[in-house]
Backbone bond lengths (Angstrom), bond angles and torsions (degrees), N, CA, C in turn:
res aa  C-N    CA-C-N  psi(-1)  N-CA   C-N-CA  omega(-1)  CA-C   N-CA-C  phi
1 X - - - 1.446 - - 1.531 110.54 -
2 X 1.842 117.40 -53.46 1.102 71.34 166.36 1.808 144.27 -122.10
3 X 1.530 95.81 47.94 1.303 112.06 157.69 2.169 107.66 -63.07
4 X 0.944 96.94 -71.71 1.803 108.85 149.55 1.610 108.20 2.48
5 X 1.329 95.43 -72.28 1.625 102.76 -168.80 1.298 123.76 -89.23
6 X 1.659 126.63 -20.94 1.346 129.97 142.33 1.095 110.39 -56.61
7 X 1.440 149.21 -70.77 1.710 127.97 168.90 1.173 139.77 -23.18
8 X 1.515 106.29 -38.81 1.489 142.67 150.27 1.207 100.57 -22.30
9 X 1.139 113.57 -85.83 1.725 136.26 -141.29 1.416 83.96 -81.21
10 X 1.636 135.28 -58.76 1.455 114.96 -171.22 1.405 132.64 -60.91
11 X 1.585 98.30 -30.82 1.401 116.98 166.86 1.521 132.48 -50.37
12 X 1.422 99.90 -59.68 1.330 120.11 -148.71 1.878 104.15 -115.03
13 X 1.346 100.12 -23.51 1.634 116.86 178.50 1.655 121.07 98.06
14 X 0.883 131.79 151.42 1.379 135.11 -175.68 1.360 112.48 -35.61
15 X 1.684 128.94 -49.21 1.474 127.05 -143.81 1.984 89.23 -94.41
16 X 1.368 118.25 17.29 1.393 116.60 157.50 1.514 125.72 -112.56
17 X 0.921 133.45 19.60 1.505 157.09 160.57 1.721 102.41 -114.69
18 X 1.364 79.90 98.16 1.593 96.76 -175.87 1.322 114.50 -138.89
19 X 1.255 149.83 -145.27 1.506 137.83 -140.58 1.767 94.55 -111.93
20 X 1.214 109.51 -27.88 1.805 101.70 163.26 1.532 119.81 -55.02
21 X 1.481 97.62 -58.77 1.551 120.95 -160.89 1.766 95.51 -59.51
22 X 1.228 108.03 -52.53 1.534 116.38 179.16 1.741 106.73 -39.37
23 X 1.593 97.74 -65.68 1.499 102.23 -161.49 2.192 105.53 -53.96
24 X 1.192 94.86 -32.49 1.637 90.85 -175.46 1.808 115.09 -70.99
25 X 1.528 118.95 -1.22 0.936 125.45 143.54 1.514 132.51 -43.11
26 X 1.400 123.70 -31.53 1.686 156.96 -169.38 1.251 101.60 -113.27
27 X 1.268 140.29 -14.04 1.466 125.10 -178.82 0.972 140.83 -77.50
28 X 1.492 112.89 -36.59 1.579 113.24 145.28 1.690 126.72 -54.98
29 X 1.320 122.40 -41.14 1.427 120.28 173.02 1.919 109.13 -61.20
30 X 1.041 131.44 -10.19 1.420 138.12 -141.98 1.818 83.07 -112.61
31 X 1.455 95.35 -53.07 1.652 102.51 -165.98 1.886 91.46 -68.08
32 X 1.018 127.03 -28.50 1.484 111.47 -162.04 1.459 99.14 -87.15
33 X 1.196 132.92 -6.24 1.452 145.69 -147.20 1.496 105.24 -113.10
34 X 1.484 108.11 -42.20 1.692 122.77 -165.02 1.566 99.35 -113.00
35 X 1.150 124.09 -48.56 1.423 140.97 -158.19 1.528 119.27 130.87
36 X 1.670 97.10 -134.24 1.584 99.45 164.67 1.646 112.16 -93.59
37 X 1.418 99.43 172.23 0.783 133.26 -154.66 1.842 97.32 -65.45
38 X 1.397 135.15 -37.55 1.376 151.00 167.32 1.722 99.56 -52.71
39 X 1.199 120.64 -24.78 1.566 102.09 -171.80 0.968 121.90 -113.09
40 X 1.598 125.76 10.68 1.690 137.09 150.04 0.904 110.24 -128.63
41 X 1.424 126.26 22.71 1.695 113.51 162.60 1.390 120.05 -50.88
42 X 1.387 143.97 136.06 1.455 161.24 -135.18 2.085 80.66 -117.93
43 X 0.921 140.00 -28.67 1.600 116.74 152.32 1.650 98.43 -132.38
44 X 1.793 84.33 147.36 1.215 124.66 -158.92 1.981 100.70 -70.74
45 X 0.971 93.13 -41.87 1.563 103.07 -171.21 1.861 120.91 -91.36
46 X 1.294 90.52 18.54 1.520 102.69 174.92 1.892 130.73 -64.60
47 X 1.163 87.25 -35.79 1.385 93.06 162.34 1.290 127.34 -91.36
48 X 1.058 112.17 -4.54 1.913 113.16 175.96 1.594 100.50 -115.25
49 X 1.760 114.60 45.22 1.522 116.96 -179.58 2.054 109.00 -73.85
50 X 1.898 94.48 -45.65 1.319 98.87 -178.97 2.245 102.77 -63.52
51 X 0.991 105.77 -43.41 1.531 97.01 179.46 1.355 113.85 -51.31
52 X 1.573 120.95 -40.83 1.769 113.61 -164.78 1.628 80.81 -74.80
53 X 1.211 139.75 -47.18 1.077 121.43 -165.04 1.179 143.22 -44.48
54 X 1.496 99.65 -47.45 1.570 109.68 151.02 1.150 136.91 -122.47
55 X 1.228 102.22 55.68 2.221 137.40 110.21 1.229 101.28 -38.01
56 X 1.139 114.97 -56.84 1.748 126.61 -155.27 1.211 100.54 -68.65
57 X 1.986 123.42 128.80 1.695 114.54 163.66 1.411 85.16 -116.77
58 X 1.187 140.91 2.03 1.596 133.69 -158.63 1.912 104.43 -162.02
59 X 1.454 103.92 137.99 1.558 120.72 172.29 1.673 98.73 -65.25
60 X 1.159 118.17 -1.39 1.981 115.93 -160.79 1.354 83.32 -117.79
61 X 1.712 87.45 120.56 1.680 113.39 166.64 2.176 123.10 43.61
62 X 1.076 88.97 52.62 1.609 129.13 174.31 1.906 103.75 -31.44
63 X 1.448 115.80 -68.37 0.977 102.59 172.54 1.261 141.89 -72.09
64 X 1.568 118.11 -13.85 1.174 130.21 171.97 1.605 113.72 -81.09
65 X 1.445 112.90 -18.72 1.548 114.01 160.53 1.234 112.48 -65.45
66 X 1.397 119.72 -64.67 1.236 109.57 171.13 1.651 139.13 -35.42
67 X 1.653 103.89 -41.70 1.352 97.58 169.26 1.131 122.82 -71.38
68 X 1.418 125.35 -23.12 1.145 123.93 -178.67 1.702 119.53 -85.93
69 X 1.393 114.37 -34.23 1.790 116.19 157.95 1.952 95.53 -57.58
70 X 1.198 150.06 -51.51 1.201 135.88 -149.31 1.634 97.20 -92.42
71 X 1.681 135.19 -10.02 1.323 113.04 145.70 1.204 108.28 -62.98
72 X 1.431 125.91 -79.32 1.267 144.85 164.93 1.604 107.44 6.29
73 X 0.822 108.81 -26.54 1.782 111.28 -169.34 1.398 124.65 -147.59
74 X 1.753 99.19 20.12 1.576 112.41 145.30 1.575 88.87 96.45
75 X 1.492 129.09 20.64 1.309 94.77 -172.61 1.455 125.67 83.65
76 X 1.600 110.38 25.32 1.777 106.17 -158.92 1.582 92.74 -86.14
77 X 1.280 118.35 -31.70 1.724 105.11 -166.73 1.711 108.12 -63.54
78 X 1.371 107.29 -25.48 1.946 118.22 -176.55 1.849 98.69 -81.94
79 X 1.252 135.05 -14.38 1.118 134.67 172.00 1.359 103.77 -46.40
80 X 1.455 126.14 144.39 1.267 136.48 172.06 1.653 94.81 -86.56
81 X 1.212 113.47 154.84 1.996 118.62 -179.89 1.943 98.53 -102.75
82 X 1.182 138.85 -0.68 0.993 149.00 -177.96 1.658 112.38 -81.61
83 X 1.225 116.64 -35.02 1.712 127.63 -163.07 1.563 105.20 -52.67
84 X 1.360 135.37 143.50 1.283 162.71 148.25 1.452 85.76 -20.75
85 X 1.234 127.20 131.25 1.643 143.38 160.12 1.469 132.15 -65.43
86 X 1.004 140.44 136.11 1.681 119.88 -174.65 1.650 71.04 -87.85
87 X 1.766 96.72 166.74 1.597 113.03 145.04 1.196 128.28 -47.66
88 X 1.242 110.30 -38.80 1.710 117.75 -147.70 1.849 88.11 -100.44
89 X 1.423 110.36 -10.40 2.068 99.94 157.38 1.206 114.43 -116.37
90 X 2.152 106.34 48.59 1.564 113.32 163.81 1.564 113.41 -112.59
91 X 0.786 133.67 92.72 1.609 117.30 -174.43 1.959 95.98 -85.04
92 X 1.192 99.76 141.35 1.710 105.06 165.07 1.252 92.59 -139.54
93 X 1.803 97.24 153.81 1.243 111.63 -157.41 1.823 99.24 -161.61
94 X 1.747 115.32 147.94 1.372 123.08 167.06 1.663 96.39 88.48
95 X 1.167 108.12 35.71 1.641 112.74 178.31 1.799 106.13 -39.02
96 X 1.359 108.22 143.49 1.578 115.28 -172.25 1.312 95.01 -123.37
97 X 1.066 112.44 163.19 1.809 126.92 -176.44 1.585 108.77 -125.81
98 X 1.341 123.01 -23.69 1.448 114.06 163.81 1.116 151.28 -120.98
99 X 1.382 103.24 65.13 1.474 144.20 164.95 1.307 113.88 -111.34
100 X 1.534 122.69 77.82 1.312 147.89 -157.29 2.121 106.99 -99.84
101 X 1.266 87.94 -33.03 1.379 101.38 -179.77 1.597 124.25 -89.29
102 X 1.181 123.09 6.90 1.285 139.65 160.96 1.803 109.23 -117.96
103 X 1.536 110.73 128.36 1.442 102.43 -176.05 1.403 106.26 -84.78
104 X 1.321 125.14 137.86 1.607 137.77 -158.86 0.923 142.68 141.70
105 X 1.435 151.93 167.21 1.739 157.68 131.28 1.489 110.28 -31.72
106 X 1.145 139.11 117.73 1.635 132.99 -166.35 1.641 97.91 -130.40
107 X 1.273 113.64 132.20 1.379 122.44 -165.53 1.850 101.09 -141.62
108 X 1.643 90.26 164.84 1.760 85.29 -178.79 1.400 102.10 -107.07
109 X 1.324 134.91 -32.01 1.294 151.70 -169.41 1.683 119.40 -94.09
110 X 0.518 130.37 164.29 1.980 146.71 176.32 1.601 120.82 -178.13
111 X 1.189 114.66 109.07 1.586 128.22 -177.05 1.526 106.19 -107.39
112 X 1.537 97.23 145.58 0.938 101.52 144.07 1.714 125.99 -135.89
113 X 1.667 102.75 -133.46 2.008 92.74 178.31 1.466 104.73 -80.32
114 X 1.486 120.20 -11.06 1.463 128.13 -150.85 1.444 111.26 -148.59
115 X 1.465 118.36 1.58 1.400 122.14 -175.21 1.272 114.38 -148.68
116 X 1.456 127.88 153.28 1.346 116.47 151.56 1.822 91.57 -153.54
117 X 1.460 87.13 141.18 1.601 111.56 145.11 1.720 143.16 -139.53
118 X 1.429 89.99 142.13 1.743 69.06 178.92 1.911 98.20 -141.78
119 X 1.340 105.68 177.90 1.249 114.72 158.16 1.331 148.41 -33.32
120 X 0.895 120.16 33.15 1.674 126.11 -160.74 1.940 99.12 -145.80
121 X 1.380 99.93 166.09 1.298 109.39 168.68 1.320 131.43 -39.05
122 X 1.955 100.18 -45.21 1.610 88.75 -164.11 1.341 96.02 -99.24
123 X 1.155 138.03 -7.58 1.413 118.83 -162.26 1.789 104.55 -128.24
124 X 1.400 107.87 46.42 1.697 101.07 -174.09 1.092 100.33 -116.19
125 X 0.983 148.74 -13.99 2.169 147.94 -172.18 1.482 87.98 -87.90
126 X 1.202 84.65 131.32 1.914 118.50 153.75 1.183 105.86 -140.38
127 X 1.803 114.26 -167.95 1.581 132.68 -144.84 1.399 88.33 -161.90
128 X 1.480 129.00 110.79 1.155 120.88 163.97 0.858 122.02 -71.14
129 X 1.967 135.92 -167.75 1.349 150.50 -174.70 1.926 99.00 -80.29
130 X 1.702 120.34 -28.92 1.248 128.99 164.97 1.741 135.62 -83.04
131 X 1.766 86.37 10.24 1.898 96.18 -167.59 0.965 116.46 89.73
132 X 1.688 141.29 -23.77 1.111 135.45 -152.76 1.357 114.56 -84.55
133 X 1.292 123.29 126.53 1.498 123.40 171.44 1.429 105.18 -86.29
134 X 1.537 89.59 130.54 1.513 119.65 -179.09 1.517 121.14 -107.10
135 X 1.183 145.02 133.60 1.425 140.90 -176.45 1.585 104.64 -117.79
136 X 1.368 116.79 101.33 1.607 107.81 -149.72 1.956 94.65 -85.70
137 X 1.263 105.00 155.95 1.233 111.24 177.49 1.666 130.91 -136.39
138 X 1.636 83.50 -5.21 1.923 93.15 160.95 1.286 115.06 -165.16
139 X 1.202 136.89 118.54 1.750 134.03 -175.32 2.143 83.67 -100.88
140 X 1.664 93.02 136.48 1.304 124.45 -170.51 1.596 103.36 -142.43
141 X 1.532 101.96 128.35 2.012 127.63 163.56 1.833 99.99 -81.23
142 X 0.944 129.13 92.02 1.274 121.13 168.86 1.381 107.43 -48.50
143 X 1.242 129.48 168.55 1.330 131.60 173.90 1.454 99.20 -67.88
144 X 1.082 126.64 -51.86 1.781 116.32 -176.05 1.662 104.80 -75.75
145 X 1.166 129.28 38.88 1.204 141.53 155.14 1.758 121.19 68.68
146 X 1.677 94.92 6.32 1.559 92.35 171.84 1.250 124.14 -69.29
147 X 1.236 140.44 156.91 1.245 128.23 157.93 1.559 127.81 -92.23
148 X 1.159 123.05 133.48 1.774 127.06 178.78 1.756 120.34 -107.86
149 X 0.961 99.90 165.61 1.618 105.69 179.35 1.011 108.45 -137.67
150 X 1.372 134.23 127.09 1.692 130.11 -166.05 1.313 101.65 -131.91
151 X 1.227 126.15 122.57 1.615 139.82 -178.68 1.238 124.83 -126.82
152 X 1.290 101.50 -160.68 2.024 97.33 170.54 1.908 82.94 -140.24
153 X 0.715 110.16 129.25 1.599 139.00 160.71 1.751 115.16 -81.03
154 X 1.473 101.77 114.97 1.437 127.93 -178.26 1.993 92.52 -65.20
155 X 1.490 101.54 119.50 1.630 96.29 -177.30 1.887 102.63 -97.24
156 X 1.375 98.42 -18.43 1.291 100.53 -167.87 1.840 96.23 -140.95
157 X 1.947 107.68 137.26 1.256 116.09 -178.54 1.319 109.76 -114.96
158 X 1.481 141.73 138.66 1.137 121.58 165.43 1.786 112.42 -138.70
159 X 0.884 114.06 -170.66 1.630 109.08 -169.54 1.489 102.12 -148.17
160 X 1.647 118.79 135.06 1.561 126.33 -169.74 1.426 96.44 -70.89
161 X 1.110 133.28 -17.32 1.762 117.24 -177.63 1.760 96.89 -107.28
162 X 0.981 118.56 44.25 1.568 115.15 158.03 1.624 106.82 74.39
């Protein structure tokens, strides 16, 4: 970051390194300190920006749509994103056949109303409920119908500005 912001400043000139650019200097030390980035965000409703959005059918009177899509829908924006999953809001998908060494249904994909991951480059990192970054490498139906996620877990984090 702030290699980032010296490029910044040579590039672009001084009066663009300003009180944003500064603070992302601290963001990696902040994240190793607090966690991620979801558990000291300074607003609460930052991650459910694409959801209030479409709440929205009209630029006319914005917050009162919203309250009224978030009766309308049980209260979904006050939902915590943490809660235990039903089955029936798991979709798996791209079933694989050679994964012989785990007993099960082996898939690359798993959706849900608010998530998806699957096997591939761009969409395999998550953040557990413990911080831990995970790089998932097989979603599995056990025969007794649970579902698993099997990864490799980052044991050690570090950051190029110390």
């Amino acid at each position: 970051m702030r290699e980032f912001a010296t490029h910044s400043i040579q590039i672009l000139g001084r009066e663009f390194v300003v009180y944003n650019i500064h603070c992302l200097i601290y963001l990696a030390k902040e994240c190793r300190q607090h966690g991620v980035l979801d558990n000291f965000s300074a607003y609460k409703f930052e991650n459910h920006l694409g959801l209030i959005k479409r709440c929205l059918r009209c630029p006319y009177q914005p917050l009162q749509q919203i309250a009224n899509r978030d009766s309308e829908g049980y209260g979904e924006l006050r939902k915590t994103t943490n809660k235990i999953l039903d089955h029936q809001e798991i979709r798996l998908s791209k079933r694989r056949e050679d994964q012989a060494e785990i007993p099960g249904d082996h898939y690359s994909m798993i959706k849900t109303r608010n998530m998806a991951l699957a096997v591939n480059e761009a969409d395999c990192c998550f953040v557990t409920n413990q911080n831990d970054v995970v790089v998932l490498t097989n979603i599995i139906r056990t025969p007794q119908g649970e579902i698993r996620l099997a990864g490799r877990r980052f044991t050690r984090m570090t950051s190029r500005d110390g």
